[in-house]
C-alpha positions, 0 to 999 in steps of 0.5 A: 865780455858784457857791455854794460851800455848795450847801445846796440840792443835791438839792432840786426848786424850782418857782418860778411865775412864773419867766420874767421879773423877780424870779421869773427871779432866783430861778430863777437863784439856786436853781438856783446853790445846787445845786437842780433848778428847774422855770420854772412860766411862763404864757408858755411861750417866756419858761419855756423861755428861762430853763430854757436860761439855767439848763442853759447854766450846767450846772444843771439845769432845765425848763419847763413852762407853767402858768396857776396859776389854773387848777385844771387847768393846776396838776396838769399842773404838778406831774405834770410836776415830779414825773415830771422829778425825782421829788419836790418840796421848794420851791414859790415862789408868785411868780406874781402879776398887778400890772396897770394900769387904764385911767384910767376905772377909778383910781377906787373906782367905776370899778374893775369887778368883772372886773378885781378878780375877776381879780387875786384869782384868780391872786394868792389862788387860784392861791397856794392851788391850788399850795399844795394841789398839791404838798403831797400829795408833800411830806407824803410825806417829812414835809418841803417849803417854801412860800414865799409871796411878798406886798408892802410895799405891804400895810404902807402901804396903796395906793388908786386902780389898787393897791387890788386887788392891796394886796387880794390881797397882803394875804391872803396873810399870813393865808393863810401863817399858817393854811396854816403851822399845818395843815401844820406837823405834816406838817414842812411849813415855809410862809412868806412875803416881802414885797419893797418896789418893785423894779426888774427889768432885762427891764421897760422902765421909764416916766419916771413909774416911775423917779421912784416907785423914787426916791421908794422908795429915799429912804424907806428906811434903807438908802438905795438901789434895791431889785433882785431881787439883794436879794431871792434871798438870803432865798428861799434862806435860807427854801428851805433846811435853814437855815430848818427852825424857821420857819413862819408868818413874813413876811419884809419885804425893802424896805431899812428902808422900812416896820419890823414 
């Protein structure tokens, strides 16, 4: 699909996480809106085959494999953006680790201290380590985005298997504010959106999810199941000239579910 407007063209987008589910959707979306889009992905073959998806539709983007918790593979990253495109404007911080516990561990003392270390360092660190990496180049033009991206969870709480991950999405939201305050003199805009529980086609949904979605969709005003389709709107909004006077904001896209 085309946008007419095309108010993102001659942007480079960096969107982590963006071989599967919603982070796919908002590489197809950016790209659309004119931008260049580089596919930050862990796994590498999922990277390239959206990069492919988005080149057939004559726009233009790239791969690279990136591990966002890993100080090292994150510099590559962005060394590889820049010498593609020559400059970064957009860094969507949508790569995230929402893992499943064995059964032993849905309980406060069974959680290990691995598991919980682990989501921390890719949902916290990894969003800081891009963060710093591609500010250097934005400072340079006096102009980029930051869109972080959190979850409804954070405003309803979760415990057993979710207690990590509420964890990690949560400190986003005060990461967003103080990151937004130190570079918003630099015309560094950072902001962050929090989607409600959404279905992607590319995951094979248990029974026991489906009936989760459900239970979400009737929570909510609008009464329906949340898909990535809902959420490209907002991230292309917020990467773009039409957002230019906000910062610091958290955005809840969950159809009404929880109201701020």
């Amino acid at each position: 699909m085309e946008y007419p407007e095309q108010r993102l063209a001659g942007r480079t987008v960096i969107v982590t996480g963006g071989g599967y589910g919603i982070g796919r959707a908002y590489a197809h979306r950016v790209a659309a809106e004119g931008a260049r889009v580089v596919v930050a992905e862990i796994d590498g073959d999922a990277g390239e085959r959206v990069a492919k998806e988005i080149a057939a539709e004559g726009y233009e983007a790239f791969a690279v494999e990136t591990d966002v918790a890993d100080e090292t593979s994150v510099n590559h990253m962005v060394d590889a953006s820049l010498g593609a495109f020559g400059r970064i404007d957009v860094l969507i911080n949508n790569a995230a680790m929402f893992t499943k516990v064995a059964v032993e561990h849905t309980t406060l003392e069974g959680l290990t201290f691995e598991h919980f270390e682990k989501v921390l360092r890719v949902n916290v660190l990894g969003t800081w380590l891009c963060s710093r990496a591609v500010i250097p180049d934005m400072r340079k033009r006096s102009y980029g985005k930051i869109i972080n991206i959190s979850s409804g969870t954070v405003f309803k709480g979760a415990g057993g298997t979710m207690l990590q991950y509420v964890t990690s999405k949560s400190a986003l939201l005060g990461f967003t504010r103080s990151l937004a305050r130190t570079v918003g003199p630099d015309g560094i805009r950072v902001n962050c959106v929090a989607p409600g529980g959404t279905m992607t086609d590319d995951i094979n949904t248990p029974e026991k999810e489906q009936a989760m979605f459900e239970r979400a969709r009737s929570e909510r005003a609008i009464v329906k199941v949340e898909t990535p389709e809902d959420l490209v709107g907002i991230i292309s909004f917020l990467s773009s000239a039409d957002s230019d006077f906000i910062t610091g904001q958290t955005i809840l896209v969950d159809g009404g579910a929880f109201m701020h």
